[in-house]
C-alpha positions as CSV (number, residue, x, y, z in Angstrom):
1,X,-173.5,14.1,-22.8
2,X,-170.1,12.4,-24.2
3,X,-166.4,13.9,-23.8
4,X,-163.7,13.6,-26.1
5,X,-161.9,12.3,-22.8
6,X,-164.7,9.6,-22.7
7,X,-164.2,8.7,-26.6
8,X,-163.1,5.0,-27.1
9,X,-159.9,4.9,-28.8
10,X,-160.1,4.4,-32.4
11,X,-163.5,6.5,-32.3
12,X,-164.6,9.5,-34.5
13,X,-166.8,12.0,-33.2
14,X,-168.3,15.4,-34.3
15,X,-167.4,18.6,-31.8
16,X,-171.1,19.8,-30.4
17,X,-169.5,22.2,-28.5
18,X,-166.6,23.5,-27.1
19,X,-167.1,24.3,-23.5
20,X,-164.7,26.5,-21.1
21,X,-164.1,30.2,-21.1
22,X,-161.2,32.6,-21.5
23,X,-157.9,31.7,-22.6
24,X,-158.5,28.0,-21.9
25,X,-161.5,28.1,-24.3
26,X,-159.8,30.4,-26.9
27,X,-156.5,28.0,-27.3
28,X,-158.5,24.6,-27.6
29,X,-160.7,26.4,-30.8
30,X,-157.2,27.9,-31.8
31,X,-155.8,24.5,-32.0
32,X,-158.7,23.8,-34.6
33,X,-161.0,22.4,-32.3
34,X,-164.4,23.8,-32.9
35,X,-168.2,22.8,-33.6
36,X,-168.5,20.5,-36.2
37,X,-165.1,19.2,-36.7
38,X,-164.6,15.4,-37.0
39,X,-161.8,14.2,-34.4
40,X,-159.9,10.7,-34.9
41,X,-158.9,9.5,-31.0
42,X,-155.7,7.3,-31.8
43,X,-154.5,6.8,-28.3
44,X,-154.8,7.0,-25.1
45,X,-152.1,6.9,-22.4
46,X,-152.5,3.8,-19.6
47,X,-154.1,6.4,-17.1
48,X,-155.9,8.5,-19.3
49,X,-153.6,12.0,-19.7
50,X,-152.8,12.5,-22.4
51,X,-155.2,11.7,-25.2
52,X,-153.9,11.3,-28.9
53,X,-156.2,12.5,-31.3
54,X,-156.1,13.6,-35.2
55,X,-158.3,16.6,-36.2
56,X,-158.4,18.8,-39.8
57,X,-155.6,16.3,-40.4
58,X,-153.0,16.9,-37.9
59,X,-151.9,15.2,-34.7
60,X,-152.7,16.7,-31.5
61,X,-152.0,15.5,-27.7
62,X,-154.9,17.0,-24.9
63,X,-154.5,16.7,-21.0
64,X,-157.5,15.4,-19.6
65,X,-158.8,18.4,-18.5
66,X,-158.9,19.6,-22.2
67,X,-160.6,16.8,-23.0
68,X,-163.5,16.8,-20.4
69,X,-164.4,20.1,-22.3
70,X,-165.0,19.3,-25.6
71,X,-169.0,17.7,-26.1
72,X,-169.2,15.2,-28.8
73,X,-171.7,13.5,-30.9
């Protein structure tokens, strides 16, 4: 199964599911990350933390650790 964190840059992918629990979980779908949104990955840093990415048309920066929890298609 892919990760955003495993998303080539300059990739679009779908959100299959947002994995995590608790606050961790609840702030990642606050930030508009949920199932079925499409998620542009612009950059990545030179060792992988942060990752760029442009969702519901705003600019967003995830550690890796965010990343590794969002499943994409």
């Amino acid at each position: 199964m892919a990760t955003l964190r495993t998303t080539p840059c300059g990739a679009t992918v779908k959100v299959r599911k947002v994995e995590g629990e608790g606050a961790v979980r609840r702030r990642i779908m606050d930030m508009g990350i949920t199932k079925g949104a499409e998620i542009y990955v612009r950059k990545v840093a030179p060792l992988g933390d942060p990752v760029e990415v442009t969702v519901r048309g705003y600019e967003l920066s995830l550690r890796k650790a965010d990343a590794e929890m969002i499943l994409v298609d």
